[in-house]
C-alpha positions in Angstrom: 0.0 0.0 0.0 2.6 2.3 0.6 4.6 1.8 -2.6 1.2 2.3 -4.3 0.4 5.9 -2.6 4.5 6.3 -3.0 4.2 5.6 -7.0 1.0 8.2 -7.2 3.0 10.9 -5.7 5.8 10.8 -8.0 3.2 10.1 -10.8 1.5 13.8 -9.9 4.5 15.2 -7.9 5.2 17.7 -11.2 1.5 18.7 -11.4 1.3 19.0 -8.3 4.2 21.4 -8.1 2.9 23.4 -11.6 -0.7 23.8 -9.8 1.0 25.4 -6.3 3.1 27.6 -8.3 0.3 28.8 -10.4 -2.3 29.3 -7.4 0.6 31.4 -5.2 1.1 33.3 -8.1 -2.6 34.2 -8.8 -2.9 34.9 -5.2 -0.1 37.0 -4.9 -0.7 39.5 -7.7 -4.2 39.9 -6.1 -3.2 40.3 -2.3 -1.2 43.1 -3.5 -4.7 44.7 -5.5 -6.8 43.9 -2.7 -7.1 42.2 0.8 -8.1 38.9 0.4 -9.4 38.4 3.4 -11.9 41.4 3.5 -13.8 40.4 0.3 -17.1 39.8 -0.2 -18.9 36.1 0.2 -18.7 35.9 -4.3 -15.4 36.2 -3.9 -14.8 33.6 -2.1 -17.8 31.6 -3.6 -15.7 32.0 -7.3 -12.5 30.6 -5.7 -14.3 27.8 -3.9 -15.6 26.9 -7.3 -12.4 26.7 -8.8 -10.8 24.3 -6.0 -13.4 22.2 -6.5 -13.5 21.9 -10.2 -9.7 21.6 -10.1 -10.3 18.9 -7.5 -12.6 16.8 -9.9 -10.2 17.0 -12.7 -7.7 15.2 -10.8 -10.1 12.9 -9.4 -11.7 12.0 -12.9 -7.9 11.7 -14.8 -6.3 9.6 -12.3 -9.2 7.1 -12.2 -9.8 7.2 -15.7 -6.4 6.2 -16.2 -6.8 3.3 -14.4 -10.7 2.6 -15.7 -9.8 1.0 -18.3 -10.7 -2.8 -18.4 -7.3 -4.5 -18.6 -5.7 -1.8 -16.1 -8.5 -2.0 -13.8 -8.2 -5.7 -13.4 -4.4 -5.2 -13.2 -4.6 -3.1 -10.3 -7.5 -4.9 -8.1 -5.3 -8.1 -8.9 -2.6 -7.0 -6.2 -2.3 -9.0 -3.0 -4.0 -5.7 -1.2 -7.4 -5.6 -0.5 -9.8 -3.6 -2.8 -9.8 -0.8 0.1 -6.4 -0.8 0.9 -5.5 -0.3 -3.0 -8.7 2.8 -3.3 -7.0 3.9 -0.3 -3.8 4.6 -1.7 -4.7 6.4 -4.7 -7.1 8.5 -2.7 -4.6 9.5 0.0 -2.4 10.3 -2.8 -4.5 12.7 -4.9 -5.3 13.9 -1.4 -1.7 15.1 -0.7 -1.5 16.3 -4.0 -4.3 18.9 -3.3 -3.2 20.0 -0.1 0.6 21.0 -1.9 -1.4 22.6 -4.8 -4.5 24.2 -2.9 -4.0 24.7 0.9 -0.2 25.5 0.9 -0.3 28.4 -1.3 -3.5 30.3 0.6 -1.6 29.4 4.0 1.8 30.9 2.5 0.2 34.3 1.4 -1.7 34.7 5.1 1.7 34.0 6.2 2.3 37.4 4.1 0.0 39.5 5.2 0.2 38.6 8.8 4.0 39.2 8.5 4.9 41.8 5.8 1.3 43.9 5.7 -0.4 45.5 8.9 -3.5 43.8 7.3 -5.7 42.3 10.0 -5.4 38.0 10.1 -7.9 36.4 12.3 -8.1 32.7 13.5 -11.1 32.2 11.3 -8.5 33.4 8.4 -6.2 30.9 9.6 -9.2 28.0 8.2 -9.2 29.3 4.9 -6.6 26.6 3.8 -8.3 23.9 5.6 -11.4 25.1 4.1 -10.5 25.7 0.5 -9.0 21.8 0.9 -11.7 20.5 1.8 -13.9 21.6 -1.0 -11.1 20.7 -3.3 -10.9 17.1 -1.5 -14.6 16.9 -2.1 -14.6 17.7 -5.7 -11.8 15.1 -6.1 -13.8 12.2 -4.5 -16.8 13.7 -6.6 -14.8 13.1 -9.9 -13.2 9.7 -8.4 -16.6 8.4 -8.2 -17.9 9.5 -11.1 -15.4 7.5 -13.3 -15.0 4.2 -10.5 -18.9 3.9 -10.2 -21.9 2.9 -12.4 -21.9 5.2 -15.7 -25.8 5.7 -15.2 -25.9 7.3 -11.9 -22.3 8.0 -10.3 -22.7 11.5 -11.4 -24.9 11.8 -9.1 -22.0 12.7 -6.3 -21.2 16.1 -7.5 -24.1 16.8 -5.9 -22.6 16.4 -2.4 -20.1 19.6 -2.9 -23.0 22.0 -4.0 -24.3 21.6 0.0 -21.6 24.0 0.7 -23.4 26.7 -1.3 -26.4 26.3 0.2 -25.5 25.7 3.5 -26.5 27.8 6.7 -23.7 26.8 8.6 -20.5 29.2 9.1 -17.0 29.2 10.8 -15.8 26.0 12.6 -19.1 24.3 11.8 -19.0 24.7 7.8 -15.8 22.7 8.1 -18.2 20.0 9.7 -20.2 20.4 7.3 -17.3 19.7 4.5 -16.3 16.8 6.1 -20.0 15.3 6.2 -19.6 15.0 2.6 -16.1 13.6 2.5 -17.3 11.0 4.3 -20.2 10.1 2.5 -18.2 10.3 -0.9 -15.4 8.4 1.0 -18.2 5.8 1.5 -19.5 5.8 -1.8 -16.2 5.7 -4.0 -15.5 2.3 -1.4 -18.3 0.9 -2.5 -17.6 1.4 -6.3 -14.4 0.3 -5.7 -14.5 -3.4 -6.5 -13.9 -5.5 -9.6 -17.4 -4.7 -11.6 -18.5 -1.0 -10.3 -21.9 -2.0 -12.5 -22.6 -5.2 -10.1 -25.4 -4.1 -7.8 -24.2 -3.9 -3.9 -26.1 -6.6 -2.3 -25.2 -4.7 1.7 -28.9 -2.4 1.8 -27.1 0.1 3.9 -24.5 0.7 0.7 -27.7 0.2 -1.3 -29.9 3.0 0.9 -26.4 5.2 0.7 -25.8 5.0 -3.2 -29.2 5.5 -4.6 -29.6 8.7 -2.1 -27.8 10.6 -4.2 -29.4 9.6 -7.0 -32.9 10.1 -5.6 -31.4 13.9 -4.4 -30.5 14.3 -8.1 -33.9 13.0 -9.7 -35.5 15.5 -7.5 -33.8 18.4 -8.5 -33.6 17.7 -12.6 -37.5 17.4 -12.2 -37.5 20.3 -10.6 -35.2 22.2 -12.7 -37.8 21.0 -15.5 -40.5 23.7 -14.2 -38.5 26.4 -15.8 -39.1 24.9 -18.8 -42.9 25.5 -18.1 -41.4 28.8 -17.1 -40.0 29.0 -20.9 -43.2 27.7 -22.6 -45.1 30.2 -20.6 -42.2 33.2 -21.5 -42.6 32.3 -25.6 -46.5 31.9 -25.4 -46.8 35.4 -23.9 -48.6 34.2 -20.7 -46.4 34.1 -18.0 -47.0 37.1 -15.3 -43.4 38.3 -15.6 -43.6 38.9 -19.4 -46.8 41.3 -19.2 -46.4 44.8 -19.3 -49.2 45.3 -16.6 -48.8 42.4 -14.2 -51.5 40.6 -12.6 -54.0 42.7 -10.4 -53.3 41.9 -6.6 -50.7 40.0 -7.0 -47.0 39.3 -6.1 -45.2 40.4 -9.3 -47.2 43.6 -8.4 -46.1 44.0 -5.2 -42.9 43.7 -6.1 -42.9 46.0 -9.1 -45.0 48.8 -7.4 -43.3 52.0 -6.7 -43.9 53.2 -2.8 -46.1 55.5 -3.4 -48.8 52.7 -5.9 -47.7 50.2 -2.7 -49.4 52.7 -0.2 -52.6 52.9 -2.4 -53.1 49.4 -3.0 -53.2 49.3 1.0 -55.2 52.2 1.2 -58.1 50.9 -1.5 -58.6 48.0 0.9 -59.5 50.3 3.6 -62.8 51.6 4.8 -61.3 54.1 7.3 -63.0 58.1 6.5 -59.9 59.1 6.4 -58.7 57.0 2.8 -59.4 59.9 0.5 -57.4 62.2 2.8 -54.1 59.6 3.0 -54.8 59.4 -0.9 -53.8 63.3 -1.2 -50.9 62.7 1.3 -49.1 60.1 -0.3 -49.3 61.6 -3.7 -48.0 65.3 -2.2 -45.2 62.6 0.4 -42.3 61.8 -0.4 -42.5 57.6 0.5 -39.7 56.1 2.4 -39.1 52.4 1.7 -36.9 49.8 3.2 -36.0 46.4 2.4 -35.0 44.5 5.1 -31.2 42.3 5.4 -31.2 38.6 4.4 -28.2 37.9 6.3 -25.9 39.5 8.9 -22.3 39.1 9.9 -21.4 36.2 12.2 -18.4 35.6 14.7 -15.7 33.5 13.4 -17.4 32.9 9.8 -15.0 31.8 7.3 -16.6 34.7 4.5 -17.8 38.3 4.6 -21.3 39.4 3.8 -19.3 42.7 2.4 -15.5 43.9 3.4 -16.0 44.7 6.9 -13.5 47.7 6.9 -14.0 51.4 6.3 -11.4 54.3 5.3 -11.3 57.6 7.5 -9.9 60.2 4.8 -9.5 62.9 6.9 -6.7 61.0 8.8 -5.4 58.2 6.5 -6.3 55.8 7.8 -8.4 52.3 7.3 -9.7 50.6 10.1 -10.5 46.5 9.8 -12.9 44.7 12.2 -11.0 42.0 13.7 -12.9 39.0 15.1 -10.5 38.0 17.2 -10.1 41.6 19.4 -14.0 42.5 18.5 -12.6 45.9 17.2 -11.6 47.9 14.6 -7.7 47.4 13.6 -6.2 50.2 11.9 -3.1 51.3 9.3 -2.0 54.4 7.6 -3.1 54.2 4.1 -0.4 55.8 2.5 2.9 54.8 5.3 0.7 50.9 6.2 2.2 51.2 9.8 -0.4 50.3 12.7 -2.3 52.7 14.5 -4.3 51.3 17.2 -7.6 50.1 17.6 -11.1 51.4 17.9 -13.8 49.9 20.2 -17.3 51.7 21.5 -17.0 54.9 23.6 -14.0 56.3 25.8 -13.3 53.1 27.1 -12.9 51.8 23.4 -14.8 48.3 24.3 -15.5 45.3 22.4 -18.6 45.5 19.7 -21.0 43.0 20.8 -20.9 41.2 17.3 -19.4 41.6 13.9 -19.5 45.7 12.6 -19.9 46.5 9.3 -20.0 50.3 7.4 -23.3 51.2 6.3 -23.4 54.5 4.8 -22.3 58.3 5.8 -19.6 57.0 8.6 -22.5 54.7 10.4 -21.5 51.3 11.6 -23.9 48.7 12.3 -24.3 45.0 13.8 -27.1 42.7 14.7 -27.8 44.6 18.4 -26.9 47.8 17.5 -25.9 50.9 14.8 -23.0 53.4 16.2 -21.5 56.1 14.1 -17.7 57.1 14.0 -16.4 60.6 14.5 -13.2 61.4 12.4 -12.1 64.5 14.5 -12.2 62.7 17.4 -11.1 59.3 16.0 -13.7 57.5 18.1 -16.8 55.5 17.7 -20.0 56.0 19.3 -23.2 54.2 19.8 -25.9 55.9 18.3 -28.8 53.1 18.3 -29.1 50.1 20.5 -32.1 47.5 20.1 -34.0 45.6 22.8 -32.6 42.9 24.1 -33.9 39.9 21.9 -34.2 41.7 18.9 -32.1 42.1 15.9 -30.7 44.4 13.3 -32.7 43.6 9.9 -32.5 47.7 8.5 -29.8 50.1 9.1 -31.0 53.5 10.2 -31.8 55.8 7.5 -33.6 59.3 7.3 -37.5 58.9 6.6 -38.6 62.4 6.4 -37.5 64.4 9.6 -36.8 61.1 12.0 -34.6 57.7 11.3 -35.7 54.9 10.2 -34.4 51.4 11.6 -35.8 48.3 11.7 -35.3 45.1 13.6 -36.5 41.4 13.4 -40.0 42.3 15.2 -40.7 46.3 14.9 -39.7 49.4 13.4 -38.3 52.3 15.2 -38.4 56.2 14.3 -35.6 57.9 16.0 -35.5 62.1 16.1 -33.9 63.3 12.9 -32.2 66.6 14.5 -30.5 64.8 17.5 -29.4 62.3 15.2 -27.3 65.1 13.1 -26.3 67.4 15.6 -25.3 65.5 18.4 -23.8 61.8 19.2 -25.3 60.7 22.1 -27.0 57.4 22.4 -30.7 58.2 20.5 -34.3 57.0 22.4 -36.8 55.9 19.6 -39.7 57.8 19.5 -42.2 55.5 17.6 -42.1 51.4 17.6 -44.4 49.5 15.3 -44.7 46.1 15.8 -44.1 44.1 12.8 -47.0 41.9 12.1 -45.5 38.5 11.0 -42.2 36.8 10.8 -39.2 39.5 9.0 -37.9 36.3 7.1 -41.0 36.5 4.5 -40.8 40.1 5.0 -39.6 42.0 1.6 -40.1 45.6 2.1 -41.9 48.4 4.3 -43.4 51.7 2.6 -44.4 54.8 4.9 -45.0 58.2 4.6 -45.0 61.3 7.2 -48.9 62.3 8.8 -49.2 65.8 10.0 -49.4 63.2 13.4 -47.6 60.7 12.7 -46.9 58.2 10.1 -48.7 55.7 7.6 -47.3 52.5 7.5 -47.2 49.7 4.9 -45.8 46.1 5.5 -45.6 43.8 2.5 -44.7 40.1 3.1 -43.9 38.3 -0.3 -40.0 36.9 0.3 -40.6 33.3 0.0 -43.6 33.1 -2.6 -42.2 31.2 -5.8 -39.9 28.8 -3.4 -42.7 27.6 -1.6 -42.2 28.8 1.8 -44.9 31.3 2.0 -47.5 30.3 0.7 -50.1 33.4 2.6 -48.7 36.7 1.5 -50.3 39.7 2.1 -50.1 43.6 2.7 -51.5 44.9 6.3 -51.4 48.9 6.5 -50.9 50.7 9.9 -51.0 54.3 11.3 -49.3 55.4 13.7 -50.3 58.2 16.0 -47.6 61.1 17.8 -48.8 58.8 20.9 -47.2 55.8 19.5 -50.7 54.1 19.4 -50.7 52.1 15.9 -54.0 51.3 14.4 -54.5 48.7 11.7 -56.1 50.4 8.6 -56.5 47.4 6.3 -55.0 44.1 5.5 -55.2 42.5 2.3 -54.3 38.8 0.7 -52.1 39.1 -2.2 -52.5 36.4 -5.1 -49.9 34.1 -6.3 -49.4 35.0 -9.4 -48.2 31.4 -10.8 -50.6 28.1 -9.9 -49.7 26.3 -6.4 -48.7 23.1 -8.3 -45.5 24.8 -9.8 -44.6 26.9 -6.8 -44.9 24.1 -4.1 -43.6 21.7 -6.8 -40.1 21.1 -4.5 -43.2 19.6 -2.0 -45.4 17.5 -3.6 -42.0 15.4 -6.0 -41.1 13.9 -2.5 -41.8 15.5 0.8 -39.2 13.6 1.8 -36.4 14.6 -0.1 -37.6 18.1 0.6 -37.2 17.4 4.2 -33.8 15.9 3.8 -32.5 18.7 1.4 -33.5 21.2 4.3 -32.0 19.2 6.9 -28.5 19.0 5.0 -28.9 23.0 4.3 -29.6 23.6 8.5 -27.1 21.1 9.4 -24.6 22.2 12.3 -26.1 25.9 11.6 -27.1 28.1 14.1 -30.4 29.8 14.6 -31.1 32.3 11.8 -33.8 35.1 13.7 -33.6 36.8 10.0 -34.9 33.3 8.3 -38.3 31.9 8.7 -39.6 28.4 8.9 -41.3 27.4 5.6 -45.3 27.4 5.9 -47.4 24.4 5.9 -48.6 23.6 2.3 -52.1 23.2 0.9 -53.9 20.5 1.3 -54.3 20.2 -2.5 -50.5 20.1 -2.4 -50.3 17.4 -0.3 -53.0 14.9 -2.0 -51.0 15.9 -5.2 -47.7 14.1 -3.2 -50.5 11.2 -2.2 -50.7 10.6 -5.5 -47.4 10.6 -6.7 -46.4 8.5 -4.2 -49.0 5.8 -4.8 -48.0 5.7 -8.6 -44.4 5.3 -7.6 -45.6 2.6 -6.0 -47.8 1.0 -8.5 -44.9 1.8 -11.3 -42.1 0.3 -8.8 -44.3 -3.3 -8.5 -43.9 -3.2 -12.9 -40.4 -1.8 -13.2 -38.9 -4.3 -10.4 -40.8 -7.2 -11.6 -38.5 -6.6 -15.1 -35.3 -6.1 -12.7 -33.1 -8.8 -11.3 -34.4 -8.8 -7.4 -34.3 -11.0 -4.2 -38.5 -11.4 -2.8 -37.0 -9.2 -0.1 -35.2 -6.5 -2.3 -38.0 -6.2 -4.2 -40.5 -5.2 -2.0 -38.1 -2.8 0.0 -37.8 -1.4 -3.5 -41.4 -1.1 -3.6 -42.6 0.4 -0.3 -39.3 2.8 -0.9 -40.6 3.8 -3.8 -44.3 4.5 -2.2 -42.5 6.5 1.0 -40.1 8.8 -1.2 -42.0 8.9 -4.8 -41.2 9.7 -7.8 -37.0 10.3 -7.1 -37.3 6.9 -6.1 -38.8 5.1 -9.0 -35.9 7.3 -10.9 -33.3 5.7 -8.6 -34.7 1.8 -9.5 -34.7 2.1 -13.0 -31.0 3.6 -13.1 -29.4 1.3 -10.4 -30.8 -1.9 -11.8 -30.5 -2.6 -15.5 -33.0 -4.8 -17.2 -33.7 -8.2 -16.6 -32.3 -10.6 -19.7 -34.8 -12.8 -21.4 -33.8 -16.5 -21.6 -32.7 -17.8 -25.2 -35.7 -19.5 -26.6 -34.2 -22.4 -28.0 -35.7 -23.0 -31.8 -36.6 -25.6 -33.4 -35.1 -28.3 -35.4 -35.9 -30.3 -37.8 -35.7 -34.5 -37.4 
């Protein structure tokens, strides 16, 4: 075994070599553009791609080269077991990706900790192990793709695109990429044997190879609706292609300027005082606010933007560091240190993450502070409840400030906002009325006593997850008293069938697919929980189900099956649905009819 993983290495030791030099170099020229590790979450979504196509390259040359039928039997014809031989080549192409992908991102943070007064956290310190990883996962993608059955193996490159829809961040993501390392590890060692096409006969490596094929079933057929999508898009019918969308519905809602947004609310309305809002809003200016998707974490491997700002007057550019909760900062035109920034006089720790928002203000999930360049210091302007969290940074809406966390918004006074730095007390809070994750945007104008209030919740609406949306309208009263003024459903512009069509293919690889996205991820207060479905949705799943079911009892009867298999096979098939029929007919060729012997003649 070891003269086997000793031959690969000298076999890829000069690729290996080319790739390092090529990836320090690439990274070099750009860490002296840009700080690498204060880009946004693209950038390193791009570079992640790249590690992992580079890893299934490797993965799918080396095992082709041994694929081949007289090769193949060469090399499983060694006195090694079948494992001990897979696990030579793998650890192999392993060590090759760490020299060509982890050694040259460790090398440059190495720079800039060392040469550059940029700021390197722990968390940056996991960038190697992370880009690895994904480049370890995409290897044992393409290794199985060429080892394992032609008709499904593909299937595994499904495994590395978890970690872009993954919830998880920092220590746990890693987690997460080793999850599927080992579930590829597990597959490729099943492959791994003299005839990759020969059905396992183990139901646990059964259960773990057709998963992914089941996972990928699921999402071609539902990559299929956009081709309804298309049909709709040529025919002229589909709501996105009208020039006047659907009355009352989402597209609408979404396309409506703030001022036709604060109408629609106010037609639903009986109050006396409609026609007398309809003169305000169209003499108002209309502030609107779209609420964050995501906010900075502790220790996350990525950044939701470059969490650093410059100070011009001084020359200087101050980084948020993790690790010391404060801002780090250097001379932008000498680079030499020059101390650190925290909150007040005492310069303490942020309570989370900071990032720049706009006109020197800073904000994190508790709390929005704004920095003073004469002084050089940073004070808190804003601070939520305790329990609540930043979804808006504060902006002006007419003479006050607008900001909005995960359960109210808050109008803070305009002229202590501009002429003085003290901590600000709100001077309005409206409650939100459902959960801010289906929440997409908030529309209000400035009453002669008080404000008019619009809360639209449509986030969620073509993926299933919301499956009520609807406007509700509010005044709000110099008191603080809010009064509802009129709620109204909004339509779904596309049928239920094609927007809840991730549900009612197989509930439960929907189920799975959002447990693998939530897996070793921490609670999100900006995401919600998916709604329940229709009932029509689900007797549509009934259905599918059952003629899963019915098909499975035909298509296995045509297969090659134990009594037992078969009916596993079947009652699989009536549990998952349609994914699962598509995973029987591509693990199990067709039966071969017997000769018929002819006839001869006497």
């Amino acid at each position: 075994m070891i003269d086997l993983f000793k031959g690969e290495l000298l076999r890829f030791r000069l690729w290996a070599l080319v790739a390092a030099v090529i990836n320090l170099v690439a990274l070099g020229f750009m860490s002296r553009l840009v700080d690498l590790a204060q880009q946004p979450l693209v950038v390193y979504q791009v570079a992640s791609m790249v590690y992992a196509v580079a890893g299934a390259l490797l993965g799918l040359f080396q095992m082709g080269s041994y694929r081949k039928p007289n090769q193949w039997l060469n090399l499983l014809h060694r006195p090694l077991h079948r494992l001990r031989i897979a696990g030579a080549l793998t650890a192999a192409g392993v060590v090759v990706l760490l020299v060509a992908v982890a050694l040259p991102i460790a090398l440059v943070a190495v720079y800039q900790e060392s040469l550059t007064p940029r700021v390197v956290d722990m968390r940056h310190w996991l960038l190697p192990i992370a880009a690895w990883l994904i480049a370890v996962s995409g290897y044992l993608a393409g290794a199985y793709a060429m080892v394992g059955d032609r008709r499904y193996a593909f299937t595994g490159f499904l495994l590395p695109n978890l970690f872009m829809y993954s919830q998880a961040s920092g220590v746990a993501m890693l987690g997460v990429h080793l999850v599927a390392i080992a579930f590829l590890v597990v597959l490729l060692a099943i492959a791994f044997k003299p005839d990759p096409a020969a059905p396992s006969r183990n139901p646990l490596a059964v259960l773990a190879v057709a998963l992914p094929v089941q996972v990928g079933a699921y999402f071609l057929a539902w990559m299929l609706g956009y081709g309804v999508e298309l049909g709709w898009t040529v025919s002229g019918t589909h709501p996105l292609g009208m020039p006047v969308p659907p009355k009352g519905g989402y597209i609408e809602a979404d396309r409506a300027e703030g001022k036709d947004m604060l109408l629609l609310g106010i037609d639903a309305s009986r109050s006396p005082e409609a026609a007398l809002w309809r003169e305000q809003v169209a003499l108002s200016d209309v502030h609107t606010r779209y609420p964050l998707r995501n906010l900075p974490v502790r220790n996350t491997l990525t950044n939701p933007a470059p969490m650093e700002f410059d100070d011009g007057e001084n020359s200087v550019r101050w980084v948020f560091s993790h690790d010391r909760m404060r801002f780090v900062g250097y001379g932008t035109l000498d680079k030499r240190a020059r101390g650190e920034l925290g909150v007040g006089e005492t310069r303490a720790a942020f309570p989370a993450p900071t990032l720049q928002y706009a006109a020197g203000f800073l904000f994190n999930a508790n709390a929005a502070y704004q920095y003073d360049a004469g002084q050089q210091r940073i004070f808190e302007r804003i601070r939520l409840p305790r329990g609540e969290v930043m979804a808006s940074p504060p902006e002006p809406a007419g003479d006050n400030v607008l900001v909005l966390s995960d359960r109210a918004a808050y109008f803070y006074p305009g002229r202590e906002a501009v002429n003085g730095l003290d901590l600000l007390q709100p001077l309005l809070r409206v409650p939100m009325p459902a959960h801010v994750g289906h929440f997409s945007r908030m529309d209000a104008i400035e009453l002669l006593d008080g404000y008019l209030v619009s809360f639209t919740y449509t986030w969620g609406v073509w993926s299933g997850e919301l499956q009520q949306p609807f406007q509700q309208l509010v005044r709000v009263d110099d008191a603080g008293k809010v009064h509802e003024v009129a709620r109204r459903a909004i339509d779904v512009d596309l049928p239920s069938a094609y927007t809840n069509r991730n549900t009612w293919l197989s509930p439960v690889i929907r189920a799975l697919c959002l447990g693998a996205r939530n897996l070793f991820a921490a609670n999100d207060p900006l995401k919600a929980k998916p709604e329940r479905v229709p009932p029509s949705v689900l007797w549509l799943a009934a259905a599918c189900c059952l003629l899963s079911l019915l098909a499975a009892i035909w298509v296995s009867g045509r297969q090659v099956h134990s009594t037992r298999g078969r009916w596993a096979w079947v009652v699989l098939c009536g549990v998952v649905g349609l994914p699962a029929l598509a995973s029987l007919w591509l693990l199990y060729p067709r039966r071969e009819p017997l000769p018929v012997a002819s006839p001869t003649l006497a």
